[in-house]
C-alpha positions as CSV (number, residue, x, y, z in Angstrom):
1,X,213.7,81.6,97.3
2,X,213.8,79.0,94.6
3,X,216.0,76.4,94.4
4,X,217.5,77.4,91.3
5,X,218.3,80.7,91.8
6,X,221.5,82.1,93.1
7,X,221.6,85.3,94.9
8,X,224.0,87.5,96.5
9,X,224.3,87.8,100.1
10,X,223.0,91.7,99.3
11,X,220.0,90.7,97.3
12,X,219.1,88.4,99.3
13,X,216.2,88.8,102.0
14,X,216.8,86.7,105.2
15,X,213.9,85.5,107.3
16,X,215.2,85.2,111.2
17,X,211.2,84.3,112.1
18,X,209.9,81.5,114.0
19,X,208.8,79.1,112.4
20,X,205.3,79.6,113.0
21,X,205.5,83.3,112.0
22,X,207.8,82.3,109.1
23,X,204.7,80.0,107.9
24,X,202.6,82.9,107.5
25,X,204.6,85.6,106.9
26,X,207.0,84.1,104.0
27,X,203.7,83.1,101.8
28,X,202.3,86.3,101.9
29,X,205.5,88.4,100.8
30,X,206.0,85.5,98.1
31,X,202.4,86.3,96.8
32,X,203.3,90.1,96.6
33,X,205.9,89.2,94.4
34,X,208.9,89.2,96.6
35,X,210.6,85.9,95.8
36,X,214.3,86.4,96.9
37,X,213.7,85.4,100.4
38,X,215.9,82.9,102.2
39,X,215.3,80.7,105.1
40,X,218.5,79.6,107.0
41,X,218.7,77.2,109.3
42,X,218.6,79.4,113.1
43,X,222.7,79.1,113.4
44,X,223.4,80.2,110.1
45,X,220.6,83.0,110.4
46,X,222.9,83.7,113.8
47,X,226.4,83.8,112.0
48,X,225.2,85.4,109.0
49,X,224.2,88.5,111.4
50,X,227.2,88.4,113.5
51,X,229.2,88.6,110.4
52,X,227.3,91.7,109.3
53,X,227.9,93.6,112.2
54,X,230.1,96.6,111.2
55,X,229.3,96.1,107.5
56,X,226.3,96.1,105.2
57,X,223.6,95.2,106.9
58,X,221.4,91.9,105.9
59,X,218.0,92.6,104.6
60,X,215.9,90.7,107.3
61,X,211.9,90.1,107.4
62,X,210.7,92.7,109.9
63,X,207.9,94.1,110.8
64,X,208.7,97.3,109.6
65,X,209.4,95.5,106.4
66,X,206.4,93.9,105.9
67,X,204.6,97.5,106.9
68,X,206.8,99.1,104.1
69,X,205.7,96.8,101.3
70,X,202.0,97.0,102.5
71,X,202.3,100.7,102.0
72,X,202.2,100.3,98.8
73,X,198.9,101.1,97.5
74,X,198.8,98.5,94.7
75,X,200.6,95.5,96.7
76,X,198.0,96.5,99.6
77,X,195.3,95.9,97.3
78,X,196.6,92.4,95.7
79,X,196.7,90.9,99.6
80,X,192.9,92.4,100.1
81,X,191.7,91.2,97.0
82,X,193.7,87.4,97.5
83,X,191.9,87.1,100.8
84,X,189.1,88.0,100.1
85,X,188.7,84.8,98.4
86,X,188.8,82.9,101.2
87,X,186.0,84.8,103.7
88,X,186.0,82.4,106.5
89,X,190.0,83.0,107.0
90,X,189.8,86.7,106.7
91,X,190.3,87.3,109.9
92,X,192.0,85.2,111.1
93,X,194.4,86.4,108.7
94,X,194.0,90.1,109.6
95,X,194.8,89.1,113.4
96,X,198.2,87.2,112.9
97,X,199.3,90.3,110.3
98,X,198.3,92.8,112.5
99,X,199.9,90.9,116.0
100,X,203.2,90.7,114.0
101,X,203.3,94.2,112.9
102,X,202.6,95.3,116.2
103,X,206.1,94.2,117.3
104,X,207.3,97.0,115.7
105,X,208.0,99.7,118.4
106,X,208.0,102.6,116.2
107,X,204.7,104.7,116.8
108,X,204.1,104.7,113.4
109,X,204.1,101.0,112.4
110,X,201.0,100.9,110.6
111,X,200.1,103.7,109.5
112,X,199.5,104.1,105.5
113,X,198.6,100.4,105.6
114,X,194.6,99.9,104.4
115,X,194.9,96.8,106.3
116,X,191.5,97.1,108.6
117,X,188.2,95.7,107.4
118,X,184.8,96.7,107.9
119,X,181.5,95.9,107.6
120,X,180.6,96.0,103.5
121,X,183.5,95.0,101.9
122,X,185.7,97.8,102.0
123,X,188.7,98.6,103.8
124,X,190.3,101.7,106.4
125,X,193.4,103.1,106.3
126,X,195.1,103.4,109.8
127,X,196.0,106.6,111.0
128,X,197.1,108.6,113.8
129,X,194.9,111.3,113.1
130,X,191.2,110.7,113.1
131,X,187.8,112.8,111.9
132,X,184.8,111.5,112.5
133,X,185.2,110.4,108.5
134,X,188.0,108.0,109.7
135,X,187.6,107.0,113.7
136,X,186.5,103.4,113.5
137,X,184.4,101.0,115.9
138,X,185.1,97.5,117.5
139,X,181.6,96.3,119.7
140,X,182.1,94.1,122.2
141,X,178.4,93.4,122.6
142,X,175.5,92.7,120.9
143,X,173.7,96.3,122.5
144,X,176.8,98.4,121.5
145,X,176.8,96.4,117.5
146,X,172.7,97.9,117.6
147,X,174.4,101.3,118.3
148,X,177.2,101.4,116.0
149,X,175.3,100.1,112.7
150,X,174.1,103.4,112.8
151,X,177.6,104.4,111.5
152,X,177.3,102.3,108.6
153,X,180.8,101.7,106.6
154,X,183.1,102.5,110.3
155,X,182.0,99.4,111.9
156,X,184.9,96.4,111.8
157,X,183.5,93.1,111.6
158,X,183.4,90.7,114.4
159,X,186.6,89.2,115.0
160,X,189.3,91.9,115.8
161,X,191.0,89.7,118.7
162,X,191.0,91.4,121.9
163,X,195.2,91.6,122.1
164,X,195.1,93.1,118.5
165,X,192.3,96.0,119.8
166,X,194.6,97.0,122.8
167,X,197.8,96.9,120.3
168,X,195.9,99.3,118.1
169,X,194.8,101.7,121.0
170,X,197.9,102.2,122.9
171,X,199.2,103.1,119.2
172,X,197.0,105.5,119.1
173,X,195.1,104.9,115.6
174,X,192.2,105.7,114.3
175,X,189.7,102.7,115.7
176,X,188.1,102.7,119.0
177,X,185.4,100.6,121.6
178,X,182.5,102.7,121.9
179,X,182.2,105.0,125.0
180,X,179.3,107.1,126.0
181,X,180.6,110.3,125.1
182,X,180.6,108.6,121.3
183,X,177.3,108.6,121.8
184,X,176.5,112.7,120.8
185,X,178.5,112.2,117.2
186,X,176.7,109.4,116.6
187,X,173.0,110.8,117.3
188,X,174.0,113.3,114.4
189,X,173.7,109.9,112.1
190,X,170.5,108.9,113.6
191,X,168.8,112.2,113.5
192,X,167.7,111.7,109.5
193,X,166.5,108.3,110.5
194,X,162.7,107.7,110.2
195,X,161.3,108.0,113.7
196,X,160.7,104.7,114.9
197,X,164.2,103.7,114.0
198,X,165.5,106.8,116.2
199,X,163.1,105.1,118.8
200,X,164.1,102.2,119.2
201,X,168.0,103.4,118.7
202,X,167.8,105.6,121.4
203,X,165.9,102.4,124.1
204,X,169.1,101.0,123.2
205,X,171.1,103.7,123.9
206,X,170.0,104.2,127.1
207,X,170.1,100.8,128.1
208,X,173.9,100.9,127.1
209,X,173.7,104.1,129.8
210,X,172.4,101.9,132.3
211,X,175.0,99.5,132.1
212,X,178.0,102.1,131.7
213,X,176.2,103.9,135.4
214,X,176.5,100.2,136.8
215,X,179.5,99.8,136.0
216,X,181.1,103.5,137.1
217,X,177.9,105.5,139.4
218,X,180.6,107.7,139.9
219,X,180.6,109.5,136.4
220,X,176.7,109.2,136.2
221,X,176.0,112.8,135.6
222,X,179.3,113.0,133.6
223,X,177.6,111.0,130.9
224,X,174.7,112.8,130.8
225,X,176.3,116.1,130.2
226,X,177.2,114.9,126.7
227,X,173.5,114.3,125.7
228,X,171.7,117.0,127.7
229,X,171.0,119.1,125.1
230,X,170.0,116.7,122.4
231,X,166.6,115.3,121.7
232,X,167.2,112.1,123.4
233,X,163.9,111.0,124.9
234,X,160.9,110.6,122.5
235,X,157.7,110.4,123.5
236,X,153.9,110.1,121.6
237,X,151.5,113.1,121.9
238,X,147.9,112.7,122.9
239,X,145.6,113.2,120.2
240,X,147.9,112.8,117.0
241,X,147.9,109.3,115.8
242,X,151.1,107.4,115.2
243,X,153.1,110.5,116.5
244,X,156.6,110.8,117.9
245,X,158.4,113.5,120.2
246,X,161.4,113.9,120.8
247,X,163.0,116.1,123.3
248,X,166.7,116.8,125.2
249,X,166.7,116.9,128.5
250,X,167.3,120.2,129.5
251,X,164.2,121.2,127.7
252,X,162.3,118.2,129.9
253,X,164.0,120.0,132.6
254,X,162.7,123.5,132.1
255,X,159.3,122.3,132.5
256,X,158.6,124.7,128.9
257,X,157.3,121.9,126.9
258,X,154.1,119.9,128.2
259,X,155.8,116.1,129.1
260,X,155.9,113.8,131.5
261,X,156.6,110.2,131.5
262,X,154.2,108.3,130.4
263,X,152.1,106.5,133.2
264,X,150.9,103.8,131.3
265,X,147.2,104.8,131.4
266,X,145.3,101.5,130.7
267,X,146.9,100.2,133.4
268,X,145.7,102.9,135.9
269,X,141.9,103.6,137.1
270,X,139.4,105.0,135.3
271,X,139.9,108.5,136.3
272,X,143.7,108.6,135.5
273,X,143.0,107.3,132.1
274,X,140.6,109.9,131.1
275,X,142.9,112.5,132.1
276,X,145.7,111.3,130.1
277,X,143.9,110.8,127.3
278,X,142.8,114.1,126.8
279,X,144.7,116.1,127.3
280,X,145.4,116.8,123.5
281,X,149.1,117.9,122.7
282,X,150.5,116.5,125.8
283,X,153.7,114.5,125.5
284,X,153.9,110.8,127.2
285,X,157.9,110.3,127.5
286,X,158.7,106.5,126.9
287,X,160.2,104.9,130.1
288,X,162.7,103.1,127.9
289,X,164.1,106.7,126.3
290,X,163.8,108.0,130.4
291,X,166.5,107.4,132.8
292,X,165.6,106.9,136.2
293,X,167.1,105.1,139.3
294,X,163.7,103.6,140.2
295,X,160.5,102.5,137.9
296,X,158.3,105.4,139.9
297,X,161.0,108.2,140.5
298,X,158.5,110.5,137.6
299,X,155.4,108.8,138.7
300,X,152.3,111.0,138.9
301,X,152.0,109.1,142.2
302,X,154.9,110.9,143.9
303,X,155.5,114.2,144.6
304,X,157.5,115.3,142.3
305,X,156.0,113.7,139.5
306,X,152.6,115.7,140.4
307,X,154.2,118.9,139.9
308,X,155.9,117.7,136.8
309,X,152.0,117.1,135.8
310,X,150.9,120.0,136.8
311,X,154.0,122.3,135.0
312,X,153.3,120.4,131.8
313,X,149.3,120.9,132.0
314,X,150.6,124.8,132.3
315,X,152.6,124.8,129.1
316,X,149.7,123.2,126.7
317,X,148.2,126.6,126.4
318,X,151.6,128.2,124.9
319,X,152.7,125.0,122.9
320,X,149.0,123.8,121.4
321,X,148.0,126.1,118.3
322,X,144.5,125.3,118.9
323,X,144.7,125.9,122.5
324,X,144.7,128.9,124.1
325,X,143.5,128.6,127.7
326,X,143.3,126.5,130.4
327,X,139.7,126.9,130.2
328,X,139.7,125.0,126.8
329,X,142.4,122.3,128.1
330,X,140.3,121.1,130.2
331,X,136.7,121.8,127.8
332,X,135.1,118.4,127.5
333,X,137.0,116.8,130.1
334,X,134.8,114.2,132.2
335,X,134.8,116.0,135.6
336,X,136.4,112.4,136.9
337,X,139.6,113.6,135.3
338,X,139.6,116.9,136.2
339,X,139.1,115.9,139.8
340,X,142.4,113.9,139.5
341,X,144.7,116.8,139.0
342,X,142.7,118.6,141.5
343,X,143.6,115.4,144.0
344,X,147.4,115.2,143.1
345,X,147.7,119.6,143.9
346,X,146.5,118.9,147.5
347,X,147.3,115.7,148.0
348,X,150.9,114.5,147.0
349,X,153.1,111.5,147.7
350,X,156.5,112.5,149.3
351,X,159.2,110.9,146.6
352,X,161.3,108.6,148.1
353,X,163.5,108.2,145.1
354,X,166.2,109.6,143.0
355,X,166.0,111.0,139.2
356,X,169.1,110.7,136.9
């Protein structure tokens, strides 16, 4: 309040604050244009609200106060646009407003304030009620920041301190941390990607699933009940150039579309090689887009992975337009290759390893 003015107890609007909170507080209400706020010395304050009791109540700086005047759309705006100026402060800012709103126990203290940045500029109105328009991200981590950009304009910024995040949670609005079953809404963003971006989206991805399986084995299959049936594992196909796959699980599952996991041919003899190679239209799932408990659980070298060779080598026939037999898959093929397959049928590795 300025010195020169003087006010009536009932237009007058105490501040009871710390001092620290009054420091911060104070000059923001004073730059919205609410000037008739008096600072008492802490006895006064005290008197002034034991007097009160039974009567008119004081006007104190609360919270719910503060909230109130932020709800105004125009005032909101003014505080965005006056911090703005000052980048390196925003959030700074944003966490002592929001820690001090937060004292407020009603379960609506913030809602109807645009008070949460995000990444571009523009700012999110909290809410109790979220769509997938309005539920906003916090990363922790540099892999789970690679996931979310994919959600472009409902990422916040670095910053959000950690006691502000749980505040805003166990309030229920309309921001979150990233969890895996996020993971299926998001997808629907990357689907109109170009490929490689989905690519090398989805290697993170399932890096972020082996870490969450680390960290809790026990809901392993849980998690990957939310992705099964989208086209989370991408692969090249032999004999089209520069071509990506991609495939859900439960279609890798059915053994209906020719794919394995890739075996990283140059590596292997001669013979392997050959076979790989030619066989046109087959699919070579990436290991990174794969998840498996152990490097060789879909090896070609195991068991299992030798039927899955076999199966796929099955389906070419019904999923290659230009192929229409057996007979033609294998038309051309050194006999070195074909002698492979021939090898794994009678002469498989028991697995000794799990699949996801």
């Amino acid at each position: 309040m300025q010195a020169s003015e003087n006010l009536s107890i009932m237009k007058t609007i105490f501040d009871p604050l710390s001092k620290e909170q009054s420091k911060f507080i104070v000059p923001l209400l004073m730059h919205l244009g609410i000037t008739n706020i008096a600072t008492p010395p802490p006895t006064i304050m005290k008197g002034l609200i034991e007097t009160a009791i039974g009567e008119a109540p004081l006007l104190l700086v609360t919270p719910a106060y503060v909230r109130d005047i932020l709800r105004n759309p125009t005032r909101c705006k003014l505080l965005q646009d006056h911090w703005k100026k000052d980048p390196e402060s925003l959030m700074s800012n944003i966490n002592k407003l929001l820690s001090f709103l937060l004292q407020d126990t009603s379960e609506d203290c913030l809602v109807g304030c645009s008070l949460l940045p995000l990444d571009g500029g523009s700012w999110a109105t909290f809410s109790r009620k979220s769509t997938p328009q309005t539920q906003y991200f916090t990363s922790s981590t540099p892999l789970e920041s690679k996931i979310l950009e994919v959600a472009a304009g409902r990422l916040v910024p670095e910053g959000l301190e950690g006691t502000v995040i749980n505040g805003l949670l166990k309030k229920g609005m309309n921001i979150s941390q990233l969890t895996f079953p996020d993971i299926a809404s998001l997808y629907q963003l990357v689907e109109s990607k170009n490929p490689e971006y989905r690519k090398a989206w989805l290697i993170n991805v399932w890096e972020y699933f082996r870490l969450c399986v680390t960290k809790d084995p026990g809901n392993k299959n849980k998690y990957l009940t939310f992705i099964e049936s989208l086209p989370v594992y991408c692969g090249s196909v032999v004999g089209e150039r520069d071509s990506l796959h991609f495939l859900s699980p439960s279609s890798f599952a059915s053994g209906s579309l020719p794919a394995i996991v890739d075996p990283n041919t140059p590596f292997l003899e001669r013979g392997k090689a050959t076979l790989f190679q030619g066989l046109n239209g087959l699919i070579l799932i990436n290991k990174s887009t794969f998840p498996t408990t152990e490097p060789f659980a879909e090896s070609v070298e195991v068991s299992s992975g030798a039927r899955r060779l076999v199966k796929a080598i099955g389906a070419l026939p019904s999923t290659v337009p230009t192929t229409h037999s057996l007979g033609e898959v294998f038309s051309g093929m050194p006999t070195e290759g074909i002698e492979v397959v021939i090898f794994k049928i009678h002469h498989p590795t028991p697995i000794i390893t799990n699949m996801y």
